[in-house]
C-alpha positions as CSV (number, residue, x, y, z in Angstrom):
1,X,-7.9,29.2,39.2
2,X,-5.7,26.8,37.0
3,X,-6.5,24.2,39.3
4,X,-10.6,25.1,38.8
5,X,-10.0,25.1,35.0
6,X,-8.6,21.3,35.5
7,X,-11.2,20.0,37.7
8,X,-13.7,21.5,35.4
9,X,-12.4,19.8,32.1
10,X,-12.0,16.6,33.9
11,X,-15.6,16.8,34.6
12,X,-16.4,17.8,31.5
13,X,-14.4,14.7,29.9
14,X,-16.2,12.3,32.0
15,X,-19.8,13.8,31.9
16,X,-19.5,13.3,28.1
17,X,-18.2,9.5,29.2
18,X,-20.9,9.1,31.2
19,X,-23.2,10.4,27.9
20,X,-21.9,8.1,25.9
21,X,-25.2,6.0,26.4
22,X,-27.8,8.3,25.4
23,X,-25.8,10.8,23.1
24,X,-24.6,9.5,20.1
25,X,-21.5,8.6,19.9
26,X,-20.1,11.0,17.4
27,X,-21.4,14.4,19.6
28,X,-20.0,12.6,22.9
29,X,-16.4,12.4,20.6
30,X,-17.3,16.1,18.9
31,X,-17.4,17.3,22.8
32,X,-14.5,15.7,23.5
33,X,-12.6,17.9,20.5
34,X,-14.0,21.1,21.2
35,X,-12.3,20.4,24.8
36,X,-8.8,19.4,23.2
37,X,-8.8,21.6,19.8
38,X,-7.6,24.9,19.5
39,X,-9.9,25.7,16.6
40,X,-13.2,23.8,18.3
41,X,-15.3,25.7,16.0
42,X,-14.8,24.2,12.9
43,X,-14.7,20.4,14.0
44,X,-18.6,19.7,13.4
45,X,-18.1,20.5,9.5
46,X,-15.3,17.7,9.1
47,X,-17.5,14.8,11.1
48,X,-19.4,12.6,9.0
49,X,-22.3,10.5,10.1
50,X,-24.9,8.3,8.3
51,X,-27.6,11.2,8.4
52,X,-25.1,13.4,6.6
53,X,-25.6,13.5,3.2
54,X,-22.2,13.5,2.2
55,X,-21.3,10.4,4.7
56,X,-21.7,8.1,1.8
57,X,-19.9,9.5,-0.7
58,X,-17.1,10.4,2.1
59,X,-16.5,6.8,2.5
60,X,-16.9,5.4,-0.7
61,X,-14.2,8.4,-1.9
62,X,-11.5,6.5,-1.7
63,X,-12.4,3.1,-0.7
64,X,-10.8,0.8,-3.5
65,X,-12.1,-2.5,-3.1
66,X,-16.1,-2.7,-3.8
67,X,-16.4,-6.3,-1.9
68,X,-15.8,-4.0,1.3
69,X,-18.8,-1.6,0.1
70,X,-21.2,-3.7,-0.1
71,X,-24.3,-3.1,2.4
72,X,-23.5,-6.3,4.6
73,X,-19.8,-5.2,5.3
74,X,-20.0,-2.9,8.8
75,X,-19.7,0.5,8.6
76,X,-18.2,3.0,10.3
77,X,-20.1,5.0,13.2
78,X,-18.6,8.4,12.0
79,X,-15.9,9.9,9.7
80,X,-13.3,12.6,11.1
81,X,-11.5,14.6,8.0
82,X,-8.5,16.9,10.3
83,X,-7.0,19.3,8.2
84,X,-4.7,20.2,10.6
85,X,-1.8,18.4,12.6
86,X,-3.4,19.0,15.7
87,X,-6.9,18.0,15.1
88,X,-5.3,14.3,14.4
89,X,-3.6,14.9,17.8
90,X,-7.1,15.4,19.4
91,X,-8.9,12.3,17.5
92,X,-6.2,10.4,19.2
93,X,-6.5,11.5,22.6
94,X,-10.4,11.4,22.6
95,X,-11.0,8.3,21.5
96,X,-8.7,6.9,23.4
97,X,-10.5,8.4,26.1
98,X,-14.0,7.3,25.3
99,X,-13.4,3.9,23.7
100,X,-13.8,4.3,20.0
101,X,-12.1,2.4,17.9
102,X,-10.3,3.9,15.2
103,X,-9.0,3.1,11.5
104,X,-7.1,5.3,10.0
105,X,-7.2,6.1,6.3
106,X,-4.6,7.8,3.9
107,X,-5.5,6.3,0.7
108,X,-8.1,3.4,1.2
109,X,-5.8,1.5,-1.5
110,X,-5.6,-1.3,1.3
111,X,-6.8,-4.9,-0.4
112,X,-9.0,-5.9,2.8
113,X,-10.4,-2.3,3.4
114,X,-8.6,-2.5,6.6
115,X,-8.2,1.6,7.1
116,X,-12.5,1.8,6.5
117,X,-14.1,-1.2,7.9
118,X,-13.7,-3.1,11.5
119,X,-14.7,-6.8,11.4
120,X,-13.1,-7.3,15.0
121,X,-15.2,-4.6,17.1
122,X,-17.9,-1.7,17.2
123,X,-18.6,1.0,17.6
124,X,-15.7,1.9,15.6
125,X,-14.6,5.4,13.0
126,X,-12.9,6.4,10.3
127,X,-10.0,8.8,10.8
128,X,-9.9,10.3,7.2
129,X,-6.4,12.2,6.7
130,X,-7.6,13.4,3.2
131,X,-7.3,17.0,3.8
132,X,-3.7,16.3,4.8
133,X,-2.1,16.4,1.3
134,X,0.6,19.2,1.3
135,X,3.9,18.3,-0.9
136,X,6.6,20.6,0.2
137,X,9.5,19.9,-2.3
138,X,13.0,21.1,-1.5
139,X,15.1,21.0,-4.8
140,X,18.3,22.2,-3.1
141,X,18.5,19.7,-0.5
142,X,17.1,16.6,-2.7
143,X,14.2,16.3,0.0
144,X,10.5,16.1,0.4
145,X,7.9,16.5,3.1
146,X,4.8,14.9,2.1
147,X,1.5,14.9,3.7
148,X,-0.6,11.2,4.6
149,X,-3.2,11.8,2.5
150,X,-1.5,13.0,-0.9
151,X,-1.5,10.6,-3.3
152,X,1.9,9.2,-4.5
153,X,0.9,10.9,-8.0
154,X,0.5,14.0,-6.3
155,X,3.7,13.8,-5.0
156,X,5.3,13.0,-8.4
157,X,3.9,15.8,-10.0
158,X,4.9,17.9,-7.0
159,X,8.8,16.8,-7.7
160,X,8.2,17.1,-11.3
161,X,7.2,20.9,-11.0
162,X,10.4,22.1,-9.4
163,X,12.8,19.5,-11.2
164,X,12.9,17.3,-14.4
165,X,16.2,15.5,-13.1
166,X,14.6,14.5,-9.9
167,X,12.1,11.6,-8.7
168,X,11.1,9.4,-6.0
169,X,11.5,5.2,-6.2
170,X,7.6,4.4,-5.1
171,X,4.2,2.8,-6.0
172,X,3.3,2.0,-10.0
173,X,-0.7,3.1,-9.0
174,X,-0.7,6.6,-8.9
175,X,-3.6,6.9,-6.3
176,X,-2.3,4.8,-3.6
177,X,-2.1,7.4,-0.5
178,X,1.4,8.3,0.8
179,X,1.0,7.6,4.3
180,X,0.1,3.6,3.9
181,X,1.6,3.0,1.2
182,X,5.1,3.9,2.4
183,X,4.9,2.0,5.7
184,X,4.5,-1.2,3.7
185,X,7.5,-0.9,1.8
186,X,6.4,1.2,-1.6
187,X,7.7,-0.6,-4.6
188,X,7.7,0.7,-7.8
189,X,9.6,0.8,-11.4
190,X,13.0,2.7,-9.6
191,X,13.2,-0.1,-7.1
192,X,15.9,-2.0,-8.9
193,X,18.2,1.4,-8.8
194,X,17.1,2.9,-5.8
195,X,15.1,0.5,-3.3
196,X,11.4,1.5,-2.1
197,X,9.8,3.8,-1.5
198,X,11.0,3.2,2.6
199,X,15.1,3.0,1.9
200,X,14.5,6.3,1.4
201,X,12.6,7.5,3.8
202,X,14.2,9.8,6.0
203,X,12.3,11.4,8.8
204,X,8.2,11.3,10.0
205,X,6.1,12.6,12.2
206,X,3.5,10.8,14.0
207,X,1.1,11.1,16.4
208,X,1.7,7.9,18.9
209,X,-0.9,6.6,21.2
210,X,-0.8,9.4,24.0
211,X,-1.3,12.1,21.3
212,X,1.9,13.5,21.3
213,X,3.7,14.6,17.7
214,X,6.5,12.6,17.3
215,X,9.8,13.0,14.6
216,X,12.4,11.0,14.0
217,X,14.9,12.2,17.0
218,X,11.7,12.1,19.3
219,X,10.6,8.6,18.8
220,X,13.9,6.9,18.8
221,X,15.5,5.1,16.1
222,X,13.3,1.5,16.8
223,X,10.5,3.1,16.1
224,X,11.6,5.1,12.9
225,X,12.8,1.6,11.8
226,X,9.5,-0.1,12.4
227,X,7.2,2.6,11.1
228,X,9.7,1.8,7.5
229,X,7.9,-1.2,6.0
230,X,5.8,-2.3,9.1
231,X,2.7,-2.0,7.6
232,X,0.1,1.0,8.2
233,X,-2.4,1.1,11.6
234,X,-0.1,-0.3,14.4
235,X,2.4,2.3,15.5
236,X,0.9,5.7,15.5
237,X,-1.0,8.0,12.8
238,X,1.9,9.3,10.0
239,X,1.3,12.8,9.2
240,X,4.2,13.3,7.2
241,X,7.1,11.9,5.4
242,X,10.7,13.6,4.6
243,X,11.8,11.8,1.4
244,X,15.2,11.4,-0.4
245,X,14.9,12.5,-3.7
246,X,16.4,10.8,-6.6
247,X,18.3,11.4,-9.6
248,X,16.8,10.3,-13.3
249,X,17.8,11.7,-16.6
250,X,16.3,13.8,-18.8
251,X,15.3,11.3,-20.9
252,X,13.8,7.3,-20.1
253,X,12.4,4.7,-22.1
254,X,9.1,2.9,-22.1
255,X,8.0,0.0,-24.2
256,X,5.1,-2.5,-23.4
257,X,5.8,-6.2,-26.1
258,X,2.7,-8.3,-25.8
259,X,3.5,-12.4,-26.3
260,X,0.8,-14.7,-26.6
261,X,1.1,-18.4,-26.1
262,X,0.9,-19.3,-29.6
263,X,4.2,-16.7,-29.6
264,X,6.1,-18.5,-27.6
265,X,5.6,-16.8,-24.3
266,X,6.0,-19.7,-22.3
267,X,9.9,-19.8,-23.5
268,X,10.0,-16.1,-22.9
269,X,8.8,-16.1,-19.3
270,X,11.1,-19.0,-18.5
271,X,14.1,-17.1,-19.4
272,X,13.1,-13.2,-18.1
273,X,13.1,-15.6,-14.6
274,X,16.7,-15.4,-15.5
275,X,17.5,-12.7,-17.0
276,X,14.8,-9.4,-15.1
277,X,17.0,-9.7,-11.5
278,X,20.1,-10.4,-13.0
279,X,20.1,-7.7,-15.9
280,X,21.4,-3.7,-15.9
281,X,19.9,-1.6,-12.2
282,X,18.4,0.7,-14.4
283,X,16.1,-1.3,-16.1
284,X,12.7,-3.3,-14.6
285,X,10.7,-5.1,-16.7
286,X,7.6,-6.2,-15.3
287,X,4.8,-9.3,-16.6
288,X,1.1,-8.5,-16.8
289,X,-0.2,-12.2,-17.4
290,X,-4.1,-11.8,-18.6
291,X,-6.4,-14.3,-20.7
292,X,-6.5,-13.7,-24.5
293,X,-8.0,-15.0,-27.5
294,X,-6.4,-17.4,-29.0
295,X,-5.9,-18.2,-32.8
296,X,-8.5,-20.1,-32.7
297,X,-12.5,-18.5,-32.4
298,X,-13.5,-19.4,-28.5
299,X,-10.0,-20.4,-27.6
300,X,-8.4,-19.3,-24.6
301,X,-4.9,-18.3,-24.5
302,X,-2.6,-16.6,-22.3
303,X,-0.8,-13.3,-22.9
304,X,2.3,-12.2,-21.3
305,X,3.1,-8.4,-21.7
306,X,6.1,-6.9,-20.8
307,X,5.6,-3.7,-19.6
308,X,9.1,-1.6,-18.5
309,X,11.2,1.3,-18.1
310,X,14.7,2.1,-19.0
311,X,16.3,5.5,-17.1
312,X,17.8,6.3,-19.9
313,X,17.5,6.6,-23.9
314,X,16.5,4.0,-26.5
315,X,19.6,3.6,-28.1
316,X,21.8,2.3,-24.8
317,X,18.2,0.3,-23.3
318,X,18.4,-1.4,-27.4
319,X,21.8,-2.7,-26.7
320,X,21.3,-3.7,-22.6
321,X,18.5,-5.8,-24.5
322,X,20.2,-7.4,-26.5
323,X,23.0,-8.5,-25.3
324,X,20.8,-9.5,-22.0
325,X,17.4,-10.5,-23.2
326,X,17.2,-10.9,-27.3
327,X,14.9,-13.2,-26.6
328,X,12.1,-10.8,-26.6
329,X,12.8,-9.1,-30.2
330,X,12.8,-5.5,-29.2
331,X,13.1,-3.3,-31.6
332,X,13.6,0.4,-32.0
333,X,9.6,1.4,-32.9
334,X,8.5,-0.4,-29.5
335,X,10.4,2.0,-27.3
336,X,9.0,5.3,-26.5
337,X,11.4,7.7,-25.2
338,X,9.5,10.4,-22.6
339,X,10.7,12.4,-19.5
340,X,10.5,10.6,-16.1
341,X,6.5,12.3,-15.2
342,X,5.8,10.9,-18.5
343,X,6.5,7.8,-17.6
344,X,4.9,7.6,-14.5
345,X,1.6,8.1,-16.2
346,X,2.7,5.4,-19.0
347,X,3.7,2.7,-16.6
348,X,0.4,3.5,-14.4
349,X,-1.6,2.8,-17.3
350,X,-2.7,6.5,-18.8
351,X,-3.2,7.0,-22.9
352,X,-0.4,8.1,-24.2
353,X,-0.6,11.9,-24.3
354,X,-2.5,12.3,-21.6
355,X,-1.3,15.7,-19.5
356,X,0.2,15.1,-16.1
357,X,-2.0,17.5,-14.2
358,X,-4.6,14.3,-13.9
359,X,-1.9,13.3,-10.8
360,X,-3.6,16.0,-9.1
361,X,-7.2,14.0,-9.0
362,X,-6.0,12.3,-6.2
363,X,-9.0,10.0,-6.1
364,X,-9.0,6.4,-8.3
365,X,-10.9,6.4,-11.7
366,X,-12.0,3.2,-11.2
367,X,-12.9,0.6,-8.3
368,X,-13.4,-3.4,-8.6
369,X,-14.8,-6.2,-6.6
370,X,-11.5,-8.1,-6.5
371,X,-9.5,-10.7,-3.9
372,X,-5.6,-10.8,-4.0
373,X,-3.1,-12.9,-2.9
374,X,1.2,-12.7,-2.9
375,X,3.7,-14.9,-3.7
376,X,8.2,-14.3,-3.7
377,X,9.7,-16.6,-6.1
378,X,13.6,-17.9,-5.0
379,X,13.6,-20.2,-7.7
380,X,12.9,-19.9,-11.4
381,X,9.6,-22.3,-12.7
382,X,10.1,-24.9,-14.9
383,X,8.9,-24.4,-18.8
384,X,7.0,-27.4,-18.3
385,X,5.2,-26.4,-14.9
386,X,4.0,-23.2,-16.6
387,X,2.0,-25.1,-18.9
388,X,0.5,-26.8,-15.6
389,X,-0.1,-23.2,-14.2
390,X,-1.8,-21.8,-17.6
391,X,-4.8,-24.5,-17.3
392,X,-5.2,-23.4,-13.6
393,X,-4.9,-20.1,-14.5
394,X,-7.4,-19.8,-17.2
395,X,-10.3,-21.5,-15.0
396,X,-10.7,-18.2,-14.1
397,X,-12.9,-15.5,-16.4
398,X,-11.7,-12.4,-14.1
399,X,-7.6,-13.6,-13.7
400,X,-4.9,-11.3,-13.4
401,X,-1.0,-12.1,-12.1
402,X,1.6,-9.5,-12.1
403,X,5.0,-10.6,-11.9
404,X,7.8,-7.9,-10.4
405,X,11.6,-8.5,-11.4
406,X,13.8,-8.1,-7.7
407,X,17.6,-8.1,-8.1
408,X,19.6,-5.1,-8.1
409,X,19.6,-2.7,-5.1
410,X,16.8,-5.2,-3.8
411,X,20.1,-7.5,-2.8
412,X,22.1,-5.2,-1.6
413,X,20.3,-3.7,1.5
414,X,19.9,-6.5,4.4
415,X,16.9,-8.0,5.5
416,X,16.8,-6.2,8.9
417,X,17.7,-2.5,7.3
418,X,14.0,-2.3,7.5
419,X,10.9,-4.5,8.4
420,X,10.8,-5.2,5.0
421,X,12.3,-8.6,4.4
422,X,11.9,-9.4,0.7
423,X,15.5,-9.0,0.1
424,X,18.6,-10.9,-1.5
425,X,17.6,-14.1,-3.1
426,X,14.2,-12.8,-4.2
427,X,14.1,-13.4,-8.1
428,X,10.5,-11.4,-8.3
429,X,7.2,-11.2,-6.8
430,X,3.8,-12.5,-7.9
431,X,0.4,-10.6,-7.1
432,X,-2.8,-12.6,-8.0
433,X,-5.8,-11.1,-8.9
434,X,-9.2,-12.0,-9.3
435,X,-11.8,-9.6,-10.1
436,X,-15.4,-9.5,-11.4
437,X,-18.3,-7.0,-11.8
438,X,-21.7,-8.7,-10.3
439,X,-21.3,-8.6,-6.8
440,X,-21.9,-10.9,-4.3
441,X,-23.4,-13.1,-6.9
442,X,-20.0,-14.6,-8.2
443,X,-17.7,-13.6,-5.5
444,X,-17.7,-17.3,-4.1
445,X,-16.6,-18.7,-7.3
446,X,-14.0,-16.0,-7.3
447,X,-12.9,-16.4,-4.2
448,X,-12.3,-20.1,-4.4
449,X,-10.8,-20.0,-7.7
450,X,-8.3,-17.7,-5.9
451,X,-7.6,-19.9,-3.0
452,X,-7.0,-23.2,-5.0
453,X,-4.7,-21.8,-7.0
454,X,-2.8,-20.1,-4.3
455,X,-2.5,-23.1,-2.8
456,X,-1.3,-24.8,-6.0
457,X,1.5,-21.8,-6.3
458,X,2.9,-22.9,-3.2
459,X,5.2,-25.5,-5.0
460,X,7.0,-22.7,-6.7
461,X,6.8,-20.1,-3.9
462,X,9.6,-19.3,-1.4
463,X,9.0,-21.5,1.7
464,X,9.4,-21.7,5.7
465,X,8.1,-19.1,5.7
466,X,5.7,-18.4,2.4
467,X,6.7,-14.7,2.0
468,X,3.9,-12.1,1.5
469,X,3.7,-8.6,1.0
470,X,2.3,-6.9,4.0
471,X,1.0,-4.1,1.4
472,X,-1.6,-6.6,-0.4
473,X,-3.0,-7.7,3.3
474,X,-4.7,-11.1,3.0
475,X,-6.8,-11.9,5.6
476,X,-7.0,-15.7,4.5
477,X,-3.6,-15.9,6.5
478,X,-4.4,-15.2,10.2
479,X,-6.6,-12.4,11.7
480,X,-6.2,-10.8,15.1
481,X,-9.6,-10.8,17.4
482,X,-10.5,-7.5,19.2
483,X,-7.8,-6.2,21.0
484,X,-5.8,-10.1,20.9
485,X,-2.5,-10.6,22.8
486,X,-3.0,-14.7,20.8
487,X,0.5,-14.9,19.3
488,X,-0.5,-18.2,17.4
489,X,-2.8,-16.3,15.3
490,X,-0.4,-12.8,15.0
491,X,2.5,-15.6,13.9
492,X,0.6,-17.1,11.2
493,X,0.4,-14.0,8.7
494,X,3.6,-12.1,11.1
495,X,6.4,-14.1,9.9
496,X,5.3,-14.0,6.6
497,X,4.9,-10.3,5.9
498,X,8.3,-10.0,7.8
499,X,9.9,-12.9,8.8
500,X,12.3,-12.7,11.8
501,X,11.9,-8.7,12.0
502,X,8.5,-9.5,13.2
503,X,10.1,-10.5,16.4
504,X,11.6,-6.8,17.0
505,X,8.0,-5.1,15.7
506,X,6.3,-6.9,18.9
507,X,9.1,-5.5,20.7
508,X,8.3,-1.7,19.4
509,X,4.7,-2.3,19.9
510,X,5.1,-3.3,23.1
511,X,7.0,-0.7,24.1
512,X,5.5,2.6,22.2
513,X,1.8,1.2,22.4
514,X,1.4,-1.5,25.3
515,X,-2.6,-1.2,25.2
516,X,-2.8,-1.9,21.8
517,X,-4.8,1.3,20.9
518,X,-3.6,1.2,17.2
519,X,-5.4,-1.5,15.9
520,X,-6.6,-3.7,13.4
521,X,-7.3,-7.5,11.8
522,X,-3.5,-8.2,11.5
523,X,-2.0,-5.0,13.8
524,X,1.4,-6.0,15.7
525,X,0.5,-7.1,18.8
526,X,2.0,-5.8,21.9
527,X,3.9,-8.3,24.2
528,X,0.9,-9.4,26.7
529,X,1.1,-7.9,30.3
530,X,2.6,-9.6,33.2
């Protein structure tokens, strides 16, 4: 009889193959489910296709980046939302089994809309791990198991329930999903103390390409490594995260000073190059770099805030300032003094007093038509180049640079602890922004004004290679073809999201996922065959 049962779902599986031109795709895959799941009768609820009326407000949900929304951009043939473990493990199997190919969402935070749109191949879906947003906090042992698709806000709040003396050292933007977020690297204000978001990162579990769930001890420690700061869509599907909890104090400081260039915050940024990776673990002061107004009526300026927090009160952060970084004039009214949740909302950009239940939203505010690009600075800039860079800068209207202070625990864990090479000698990190709110009207202009002055950073960026961050993807730097073994392209963004550990990710991926079924525009390739 067993045998009979066998035959009879193999026949199943391949008459629904065989469908697969005159059914549409999305009931061939639902067949396929209802053979695999153990709960087949509530798949057709959580599959979304264009003639659903909630199909487009399922993928616009979380999408973050509007130039990847707009109606010329392909679109996914069909969104699957699992809310269960196994459902994901079924998704897997089937469309491995019937050709679909699949991007995987947690958070849609991605810069080039990688997890919601295919430019490489169709027809293709969106594996939506929304529904998978439990936070299970265990106080006593100082861990976590998160859920993909919680936000890293959610997760925050989730800590901050059970503990007040207890956080976790990840992203600044409060609706980046856990699941992506972490397997770029997850930097955040706590990164000088305690690393990212991946240092401490102590367990997963994953569903790999045969469709098997996979934790730490299963998968073998090259994989555990690679899945830590690899970037998201090549490896498997994360369902969840164990997390090493850290300790803060009771009480941390904020403070936000605002220079203009009139103030003298050109001599200001020159010395925080200095003083931001050299000064006290606990403290990370970050730039925001904007346009202004200048003193002048329709003159442009440049304004440098510093934006930061202390783990600990004002008084000691008043005397770590300045005996390290007078420069900047803090005084004691500039420094707000809040719990550690408090200042998660402060640094992500909240008004002051707002309640720290808005974590649980989970979905962004806002969205933006925006490009960005990366840049790790080894050296510090010359007070006379950043006048050259201001001009650039400020032929722009829609500019935006955000430079992130390094130093600290960042130089103390190797290169190779983790994909995630932006290690010792890195003095901070610059993300360039562009954004604008007219479409594809001005988006060349944008664009280009984006690329030139890339191009002119390169004299003060880290070279051979030009180091990027693999969690601000930038397809301007190489994209893989459908399904390409082309190593010239894979190298020419591969070495620069991880330098030499891209060598040993090709490995992994050639050995956990030889027929490259986890995919994307800059996936690890596998090693090619033969």
């Amino acid at each position: 009889m067993q045998s009979l049962m066998s035959l009879l779902a193999c026949f199943v599986v391949l008459l629904s193959v065989s469908l697969t031109t005159s059914v549409p795709i999305q009931e061939t895959f639902n067949h396929c489910l209802t053979l695999h799941s153990r709960i087949p009768h509530q798949f057709p609820s959580s599959i979304y296709t264009s003639s659903n009326g909630s199909y487009t407000s399922i993928l616009e949900s979380t999408a973050q980046n509007l130039r990847y929304l707009l109606p010329s951009v392909p679109k996914p043939d069909f969104i699957f939302t699992p809310f269960h473990d196994s459902q994901v493990q079924s998704a897997v199997v089937c469309a491995k089994q019937l050709g679909i190919h699949m991007r995987v969402r947690s958070g849609g935070h991605d810069y080039e809309g990688l997890s919601y749109v295919s430019q490489i191949e169709k027809p293709f879906m969106i594996l939506d791990l929304v529904k998978l947003r439990a936070v299970n906090v265990d106080i006593a042992h100082n861990t976590a198991w998160i859920q993909s698709g919680a936000t890293i806000g959610e997760v925050y709040y989730r800590i901050s329930q059970k503990s007040a003396l207890h956080g976790f050292p990840a992203g600044l933007c409060t609706t980046l999903g856990v699941g992506g977020h972490i397997t770029g690297g997850a930097y955040g204000s706590m990164m000088r103390k305690y690393g990212l978001g991946v240092d401490n990162a102590i367990d997963a579990k994953i569903v790999d390409a045969n469709g098997g769930i996979l934790d730490r001890a299963a998968m073998g420690e090259d994989l555990f490594w690679a899945i830590r700061g690899g970037g998201g869509g090549s490896f498997g599907v994360i369902l969840w995260w164990k997390i090493k909890l850290v300790p803060v104090p009771q009480t941390v400081t904020v403070f936000t000073v605002t220079k203009s260039l009139e103030q003298g915050a050109n001599k200001l940024l020159y010395r925080w190059q200095q003083v931001a990776p050299n000064i006290d673990d606990e403290l990370f002061i970050r730039v925001l770099i904007q346009p202004g107004n200048g003193s002048v009526p329709g003159h442009k300026t440049v304004t440098t805030s510093y934006n930061a927090l202390f783990l600990g009160g004002a008084d000691k952060l008043l005397q770590v300032m300045k005996k390290s970084f007078p420069e900047l004039g803090l005084t004691r009214k500039d420094c707000l003094e809040t719990s550690w949740i408090k200042s998660v909302l402060y640094i992500a950009g909240y008004p002051n007093g707002t309640p720290p239940e808005v974590l649980l939203q989970g979905k962004p505010s806002s969205k933006a038509y925006f490009k960005a690009k990366s840049d790790f600075v080894r050296e510090v800039i010359p007070e006379t180049s950043l006048n050259a860079i201001w001009k650039k800068f400020l032929q722009d209207d829609g500019p935006l640079m955000i430079w992130n202070p390094y130093g600290g625990m960042m130089s103390r864990i190797v290169e190779s602890a983790t994909p995630f090479p932006h290690r010792k000698g890195t003095l901070y990190k610059i993300q360039y922004v562009t954004g604008w709110i007219d479409g594809e009207k001005s988006m060349a202009q944008h664009m280009n004004w984006i690329r030139k002055f890339y191009n002119y950073m390169a004299l003060h960026a880290s070279k051979y290679p030009r180091e990027t961050y693999v969690n601000y993807r930038d397809l301007d730097i190489g994209m893989n073809q459908k399904n390409s073994r082309d190593f010239s392209k894979a190298c020419s963004w591969g070495y620069r999201y991880f330098k030499d550990n891209f060598n040993r990710l090709v490995k992994v991926k050639t050995k956990v996922d030889p027929s490259n079924f986890f995919r994307h525009e800059q996936s690890i390739p596998p090693l090619p065959i033969g």
